[in-house]
OpenMM code with the backbone's topology and positions (N, CA, C; nanometers):
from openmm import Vec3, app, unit

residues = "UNK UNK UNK UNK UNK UNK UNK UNK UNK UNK UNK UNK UNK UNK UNK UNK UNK UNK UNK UNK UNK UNK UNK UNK UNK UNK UNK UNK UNK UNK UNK UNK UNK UNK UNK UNK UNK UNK UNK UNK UNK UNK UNK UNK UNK UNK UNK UNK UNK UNK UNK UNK UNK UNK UNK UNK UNK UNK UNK UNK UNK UNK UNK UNK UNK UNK UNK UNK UNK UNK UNK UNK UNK UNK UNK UNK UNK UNK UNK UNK UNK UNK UNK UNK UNK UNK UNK UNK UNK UNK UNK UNK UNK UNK UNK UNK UNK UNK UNK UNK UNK UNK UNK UNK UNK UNK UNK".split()
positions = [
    Vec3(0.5579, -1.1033, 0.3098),
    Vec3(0.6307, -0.9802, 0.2878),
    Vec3(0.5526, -0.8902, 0.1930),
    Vec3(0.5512, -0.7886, 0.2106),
    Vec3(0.5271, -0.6727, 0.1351),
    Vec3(0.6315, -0.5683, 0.1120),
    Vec3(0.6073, -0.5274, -0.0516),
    Vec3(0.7391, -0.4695, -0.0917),
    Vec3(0.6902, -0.3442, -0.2095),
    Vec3(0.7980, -0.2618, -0.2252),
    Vec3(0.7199, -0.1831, -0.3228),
    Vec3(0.8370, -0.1797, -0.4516),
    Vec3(0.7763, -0.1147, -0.6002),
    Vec3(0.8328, -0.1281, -0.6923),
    Vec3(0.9247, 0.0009, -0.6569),
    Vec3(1.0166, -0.0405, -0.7935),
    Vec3(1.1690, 0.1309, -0.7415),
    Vec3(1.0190, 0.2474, -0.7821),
    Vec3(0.9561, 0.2369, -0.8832),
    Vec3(0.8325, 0.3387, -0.9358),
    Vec3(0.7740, 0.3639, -0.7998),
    Vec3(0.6661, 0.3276, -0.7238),
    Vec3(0.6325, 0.3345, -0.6219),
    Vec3(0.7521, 0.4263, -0.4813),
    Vec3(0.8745, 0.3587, -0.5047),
    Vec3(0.9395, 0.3914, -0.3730),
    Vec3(0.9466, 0.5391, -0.4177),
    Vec3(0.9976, 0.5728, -0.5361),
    Vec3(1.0310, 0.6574, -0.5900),
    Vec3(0.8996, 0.7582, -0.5608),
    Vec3(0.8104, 0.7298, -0.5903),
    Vec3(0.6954, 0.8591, -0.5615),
    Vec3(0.6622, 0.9086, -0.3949),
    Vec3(0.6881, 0.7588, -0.3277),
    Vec3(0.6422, 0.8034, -0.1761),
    Vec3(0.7483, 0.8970, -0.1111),
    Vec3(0.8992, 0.8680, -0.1939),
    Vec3(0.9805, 0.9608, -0.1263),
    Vec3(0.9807, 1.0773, -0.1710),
    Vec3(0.9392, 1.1078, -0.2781),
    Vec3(0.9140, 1.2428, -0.3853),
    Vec3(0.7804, 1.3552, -0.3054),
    Vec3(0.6792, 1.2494, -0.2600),
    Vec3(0.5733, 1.3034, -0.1522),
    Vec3(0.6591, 1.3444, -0.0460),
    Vec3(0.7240, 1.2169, 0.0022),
    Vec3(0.7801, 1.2754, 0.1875),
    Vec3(0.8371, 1.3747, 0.1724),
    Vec3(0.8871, 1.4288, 0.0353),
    Vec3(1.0078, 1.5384, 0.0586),
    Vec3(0.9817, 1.6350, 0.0423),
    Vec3(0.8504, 1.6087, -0.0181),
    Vec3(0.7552, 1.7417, -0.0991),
    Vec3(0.6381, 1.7996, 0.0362),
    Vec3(0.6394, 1.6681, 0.1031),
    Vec3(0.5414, 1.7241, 0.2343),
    Vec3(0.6263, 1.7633, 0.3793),
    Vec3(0.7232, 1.7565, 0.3624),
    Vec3(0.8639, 1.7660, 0.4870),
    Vec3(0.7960, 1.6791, 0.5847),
    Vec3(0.7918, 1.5536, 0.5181),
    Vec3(0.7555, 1.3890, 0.6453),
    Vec3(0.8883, 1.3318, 0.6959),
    Vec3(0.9820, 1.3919, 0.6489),
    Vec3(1.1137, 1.2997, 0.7211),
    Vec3(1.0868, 1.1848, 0.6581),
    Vec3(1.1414, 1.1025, 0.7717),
    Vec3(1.1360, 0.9388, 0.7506),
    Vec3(1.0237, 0.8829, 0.8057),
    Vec3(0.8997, 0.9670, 0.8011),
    Vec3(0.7900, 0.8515, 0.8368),
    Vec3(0.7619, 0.7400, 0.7240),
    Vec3(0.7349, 0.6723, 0.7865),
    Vec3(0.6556, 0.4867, 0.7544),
    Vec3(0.5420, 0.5155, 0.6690),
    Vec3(0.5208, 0.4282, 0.5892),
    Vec3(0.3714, 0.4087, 0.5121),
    Vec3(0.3010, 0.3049, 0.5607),
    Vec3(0.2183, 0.3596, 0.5996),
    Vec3(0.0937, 0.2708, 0.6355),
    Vec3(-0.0059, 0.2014, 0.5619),
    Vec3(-0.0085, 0.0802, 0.5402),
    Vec3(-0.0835, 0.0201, 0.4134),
    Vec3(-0.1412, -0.0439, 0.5096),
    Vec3(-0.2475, -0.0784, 0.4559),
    Vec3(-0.4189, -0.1139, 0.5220),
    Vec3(-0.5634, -0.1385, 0.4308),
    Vec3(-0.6076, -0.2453, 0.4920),
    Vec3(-0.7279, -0.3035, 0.4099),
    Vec3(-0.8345, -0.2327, 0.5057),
    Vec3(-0.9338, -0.1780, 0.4092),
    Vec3(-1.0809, -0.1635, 0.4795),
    Vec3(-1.1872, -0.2496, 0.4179),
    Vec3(-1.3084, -0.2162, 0.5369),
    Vec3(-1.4030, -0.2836, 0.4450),
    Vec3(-1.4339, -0.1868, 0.3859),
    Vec3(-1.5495, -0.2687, 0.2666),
    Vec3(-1.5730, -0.1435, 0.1169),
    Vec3(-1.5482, -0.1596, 0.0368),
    Vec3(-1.5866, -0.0922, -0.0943),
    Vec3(-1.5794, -0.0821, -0.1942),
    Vec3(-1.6508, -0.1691, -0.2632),
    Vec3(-1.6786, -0.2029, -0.4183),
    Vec3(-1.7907, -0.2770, -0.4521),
    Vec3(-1.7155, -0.4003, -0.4932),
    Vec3(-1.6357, -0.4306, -0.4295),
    Vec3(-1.5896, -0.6108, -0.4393),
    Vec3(-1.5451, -0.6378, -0.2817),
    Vec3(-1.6157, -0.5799, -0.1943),
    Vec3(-1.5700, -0.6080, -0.0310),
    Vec3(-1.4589, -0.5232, 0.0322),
    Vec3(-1.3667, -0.5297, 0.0143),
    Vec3(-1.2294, -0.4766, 0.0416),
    Vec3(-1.1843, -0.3514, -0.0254),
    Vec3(-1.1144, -0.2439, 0.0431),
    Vec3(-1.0414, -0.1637, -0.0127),
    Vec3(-0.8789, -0.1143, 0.0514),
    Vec3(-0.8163, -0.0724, -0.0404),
    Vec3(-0.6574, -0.0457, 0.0329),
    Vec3(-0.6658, 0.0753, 0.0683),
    Vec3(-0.5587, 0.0990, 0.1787),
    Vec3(-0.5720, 0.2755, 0.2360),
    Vec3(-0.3834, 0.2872, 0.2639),
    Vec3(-0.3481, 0.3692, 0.1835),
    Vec3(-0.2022, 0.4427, 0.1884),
    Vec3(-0.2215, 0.5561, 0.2698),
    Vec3(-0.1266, 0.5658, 0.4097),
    Vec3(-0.1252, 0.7244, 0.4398),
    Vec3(0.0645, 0.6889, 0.4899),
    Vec3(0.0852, 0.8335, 0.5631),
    Vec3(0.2082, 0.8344, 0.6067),
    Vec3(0.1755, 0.8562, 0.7578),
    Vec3(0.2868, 0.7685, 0.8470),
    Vec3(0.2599, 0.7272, 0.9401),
    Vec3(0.4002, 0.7372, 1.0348),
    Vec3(0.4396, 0.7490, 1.1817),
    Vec3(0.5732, 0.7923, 1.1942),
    Vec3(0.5434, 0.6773, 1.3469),
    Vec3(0.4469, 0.6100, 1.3600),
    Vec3(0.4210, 0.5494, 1.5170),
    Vec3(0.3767, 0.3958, 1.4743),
    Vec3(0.3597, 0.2991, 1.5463),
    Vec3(0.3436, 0.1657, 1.5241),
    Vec3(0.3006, 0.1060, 1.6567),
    Vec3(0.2547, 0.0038, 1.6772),
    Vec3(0.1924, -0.1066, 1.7456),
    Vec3(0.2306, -0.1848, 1.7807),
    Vec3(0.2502, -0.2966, 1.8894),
    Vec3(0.3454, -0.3639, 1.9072),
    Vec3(0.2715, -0.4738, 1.8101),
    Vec3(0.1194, -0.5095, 1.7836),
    Vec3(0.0390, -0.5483, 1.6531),
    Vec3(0.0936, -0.5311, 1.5023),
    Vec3(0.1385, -0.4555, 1.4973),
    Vec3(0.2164, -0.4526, 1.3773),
    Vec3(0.3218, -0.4975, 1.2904),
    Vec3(0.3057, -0.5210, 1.1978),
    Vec3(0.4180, -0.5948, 1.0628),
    Vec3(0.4642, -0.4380, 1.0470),
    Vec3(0.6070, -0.4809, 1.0192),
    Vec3(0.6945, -0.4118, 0.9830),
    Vec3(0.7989, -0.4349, 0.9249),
    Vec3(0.8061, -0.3577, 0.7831),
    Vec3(0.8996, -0.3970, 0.6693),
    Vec3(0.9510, -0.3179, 0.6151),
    Vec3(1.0527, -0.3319, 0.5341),
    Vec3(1.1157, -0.1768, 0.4505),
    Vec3(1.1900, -0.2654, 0.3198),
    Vec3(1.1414, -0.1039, 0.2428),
    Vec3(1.1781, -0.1740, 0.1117),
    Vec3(1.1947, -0.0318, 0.0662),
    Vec3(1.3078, -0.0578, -0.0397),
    Vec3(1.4272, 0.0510, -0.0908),
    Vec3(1.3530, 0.1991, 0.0082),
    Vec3(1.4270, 0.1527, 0.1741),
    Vec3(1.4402, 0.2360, 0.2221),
    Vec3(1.3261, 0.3177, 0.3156),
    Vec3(1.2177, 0.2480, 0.2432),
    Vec3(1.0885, 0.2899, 0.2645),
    Vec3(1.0215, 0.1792, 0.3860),
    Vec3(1.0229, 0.2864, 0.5278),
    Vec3(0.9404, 0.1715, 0.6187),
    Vec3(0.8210, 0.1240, 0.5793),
    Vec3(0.7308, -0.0203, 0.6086),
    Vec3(0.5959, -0.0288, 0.5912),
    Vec3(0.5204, -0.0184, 0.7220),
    Vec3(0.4426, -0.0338, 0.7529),
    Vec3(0.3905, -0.0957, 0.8474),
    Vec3(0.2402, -0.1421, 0.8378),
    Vec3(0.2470, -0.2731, 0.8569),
    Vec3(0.0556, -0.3087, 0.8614),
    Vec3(0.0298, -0.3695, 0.9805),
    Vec3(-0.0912, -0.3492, 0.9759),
    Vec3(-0.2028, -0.4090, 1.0899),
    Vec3(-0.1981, -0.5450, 1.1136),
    Vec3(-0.2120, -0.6269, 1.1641),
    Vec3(-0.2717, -0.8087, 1.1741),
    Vec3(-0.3581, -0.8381, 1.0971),
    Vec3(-0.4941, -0.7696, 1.1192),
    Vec3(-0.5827, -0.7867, 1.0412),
    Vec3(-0.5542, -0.8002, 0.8802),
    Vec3(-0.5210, -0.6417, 0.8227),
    Vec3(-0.4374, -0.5980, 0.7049),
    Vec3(-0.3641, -0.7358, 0.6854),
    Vec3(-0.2790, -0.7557, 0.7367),
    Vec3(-0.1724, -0.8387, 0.6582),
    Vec3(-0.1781, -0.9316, 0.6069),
    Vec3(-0.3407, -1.0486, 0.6389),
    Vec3(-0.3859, -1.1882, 0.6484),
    Vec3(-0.4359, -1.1270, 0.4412),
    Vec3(-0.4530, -1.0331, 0.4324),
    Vec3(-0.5196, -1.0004, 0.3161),
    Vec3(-0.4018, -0.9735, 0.2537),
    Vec3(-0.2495, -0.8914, 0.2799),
    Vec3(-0.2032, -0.7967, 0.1770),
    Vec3(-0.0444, -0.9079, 0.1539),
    Vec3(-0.0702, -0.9943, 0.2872),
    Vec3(0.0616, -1.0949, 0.2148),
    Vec3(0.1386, -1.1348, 0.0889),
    Vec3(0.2463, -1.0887, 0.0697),
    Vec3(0.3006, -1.1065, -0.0586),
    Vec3(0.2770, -1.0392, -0.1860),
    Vec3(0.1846, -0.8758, -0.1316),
    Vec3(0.1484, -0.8086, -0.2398),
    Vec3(0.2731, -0.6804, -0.2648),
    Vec3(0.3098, -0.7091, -0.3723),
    Vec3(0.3794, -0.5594, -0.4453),
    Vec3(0.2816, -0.3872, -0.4781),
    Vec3(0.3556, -0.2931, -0.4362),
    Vec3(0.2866, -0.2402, -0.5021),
    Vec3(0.3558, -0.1213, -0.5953),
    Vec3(0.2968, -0.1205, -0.6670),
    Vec3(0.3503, -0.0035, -0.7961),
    Vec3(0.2783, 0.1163, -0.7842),
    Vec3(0.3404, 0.2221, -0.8792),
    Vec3(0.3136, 0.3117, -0.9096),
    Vec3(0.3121, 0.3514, -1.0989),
    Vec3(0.1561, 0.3663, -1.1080),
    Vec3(0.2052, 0.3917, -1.2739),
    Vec3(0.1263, 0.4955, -1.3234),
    Vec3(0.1575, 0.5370, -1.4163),
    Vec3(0.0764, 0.6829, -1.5227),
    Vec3(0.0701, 0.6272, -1.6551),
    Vec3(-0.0364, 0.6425, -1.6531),
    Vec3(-0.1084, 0.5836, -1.8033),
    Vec3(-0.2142, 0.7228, -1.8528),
    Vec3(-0.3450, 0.7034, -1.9674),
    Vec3(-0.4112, 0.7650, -2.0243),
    Vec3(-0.4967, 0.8423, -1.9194),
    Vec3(-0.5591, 0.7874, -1.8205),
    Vec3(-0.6513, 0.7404, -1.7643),
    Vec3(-0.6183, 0.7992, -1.5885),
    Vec3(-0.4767, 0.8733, -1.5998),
    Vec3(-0.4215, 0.8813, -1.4119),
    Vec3(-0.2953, 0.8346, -1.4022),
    Vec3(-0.2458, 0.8892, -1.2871),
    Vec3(-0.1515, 0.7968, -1.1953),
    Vec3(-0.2083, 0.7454, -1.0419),
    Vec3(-0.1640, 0.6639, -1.0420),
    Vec3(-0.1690, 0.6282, -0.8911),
    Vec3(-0.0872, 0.4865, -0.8183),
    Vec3(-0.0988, 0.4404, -0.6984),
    Vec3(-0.0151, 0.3366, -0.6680),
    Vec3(-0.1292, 0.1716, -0.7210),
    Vec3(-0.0620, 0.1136, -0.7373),
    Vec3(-0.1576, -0.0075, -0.8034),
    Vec3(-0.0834, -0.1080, -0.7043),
    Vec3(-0.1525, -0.2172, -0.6774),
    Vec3(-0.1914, -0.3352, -0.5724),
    Vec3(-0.1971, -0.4452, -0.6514),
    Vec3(-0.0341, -0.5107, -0.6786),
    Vec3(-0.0515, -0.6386, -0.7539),
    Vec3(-0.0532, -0.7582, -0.5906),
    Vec3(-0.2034, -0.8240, -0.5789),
    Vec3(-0.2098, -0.8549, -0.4639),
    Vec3(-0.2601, -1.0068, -0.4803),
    Vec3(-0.1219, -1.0825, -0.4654),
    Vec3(-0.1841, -1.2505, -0.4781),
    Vec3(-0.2797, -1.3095, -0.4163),
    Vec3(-0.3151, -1.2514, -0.3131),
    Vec3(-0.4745, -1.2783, -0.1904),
    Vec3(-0.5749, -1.2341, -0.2864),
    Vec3(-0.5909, -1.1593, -0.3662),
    Vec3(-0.6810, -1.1148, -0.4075),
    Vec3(-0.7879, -1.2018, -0.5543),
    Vec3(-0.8848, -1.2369, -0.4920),
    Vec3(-0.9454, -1.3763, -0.5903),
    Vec3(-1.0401, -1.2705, -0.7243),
    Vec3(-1.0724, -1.1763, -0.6924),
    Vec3(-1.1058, -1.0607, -0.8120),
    Vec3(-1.1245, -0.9410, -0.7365),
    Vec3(-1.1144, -0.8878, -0.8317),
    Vec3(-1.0938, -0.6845, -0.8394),
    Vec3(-1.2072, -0.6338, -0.9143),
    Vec3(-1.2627, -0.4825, -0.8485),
    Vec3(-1.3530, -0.4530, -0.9253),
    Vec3(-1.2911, -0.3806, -1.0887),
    Vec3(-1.4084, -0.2978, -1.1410),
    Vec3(-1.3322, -0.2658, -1.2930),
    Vec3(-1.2425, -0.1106, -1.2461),
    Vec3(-1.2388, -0.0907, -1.1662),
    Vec3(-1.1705, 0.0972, -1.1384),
    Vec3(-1.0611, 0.0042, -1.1132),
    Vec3(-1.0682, -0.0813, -1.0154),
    Vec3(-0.9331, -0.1564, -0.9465),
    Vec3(-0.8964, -0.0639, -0.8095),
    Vec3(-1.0030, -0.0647, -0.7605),
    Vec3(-0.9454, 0.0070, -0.6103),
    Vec3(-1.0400, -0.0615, -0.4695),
    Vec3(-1.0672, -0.1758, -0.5590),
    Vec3(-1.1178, -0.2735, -0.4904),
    Vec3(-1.1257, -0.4101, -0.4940),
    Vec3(-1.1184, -0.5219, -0.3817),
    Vec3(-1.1053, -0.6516, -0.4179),
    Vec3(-1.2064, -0.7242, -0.3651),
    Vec3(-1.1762, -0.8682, -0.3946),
    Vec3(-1.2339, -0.9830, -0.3115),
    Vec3(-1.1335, -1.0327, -0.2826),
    Vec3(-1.1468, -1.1179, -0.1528),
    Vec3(-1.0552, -1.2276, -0.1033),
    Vec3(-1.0833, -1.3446, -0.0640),
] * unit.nanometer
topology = app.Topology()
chain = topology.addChain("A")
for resn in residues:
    res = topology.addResidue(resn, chain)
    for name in ("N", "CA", "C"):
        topology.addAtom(name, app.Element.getBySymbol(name[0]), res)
């Protein structure tokens, strides 16, 4: 399962409402890349695959890939603002290290 924090749900719906997305889905997805192998990709998404995981959390559809999912199993994700930015953060138990930005892993 994949799930997001109320912080997180709270911003993607603050986007959808701010971009007039309706009720499209978020699409979470691993690429290759970045300088620890792996990277995550958030967009908004309104179509799916019969390939696809599909989940919802406070309200918020997900949807991932096959591929994606063998990597993002059981990961939360947040949203936080600190010194340094905001953005969504990837607490991701697959993940065996992260680079130092953190917008990248190993698995």
């Amino acid at each position: 399962m994949i799930s997001l924090t109320d912080a997180a749900a709270a911003k993607v719906q603050e986007i959808r409402e701010a971009e007039d997305l309706g009720t499209q889905g978020l699409r979470v997805r691993v690429l290759g890349g970045g300088c620890s192998g792996f990277t995550y990709d958030l967009f908004f998404e309104d179509e799916t695959t019969e390939l696809d995981q599909t989940y919802e959390s406070h309200g918020i559809p997900l949807y991932i890939d096959m591929m994606s999912f063998q990597y993002l199993e059981g990961t939360e994700i947040d949203y936080v603002e600190g010194l340094y930015g905001a953005g969504f953060k990837f607490i991701n138990p697959q993940a065996k290290a992260t680079c130092g930005c953190g917008s990248s892993f190993a698995a």
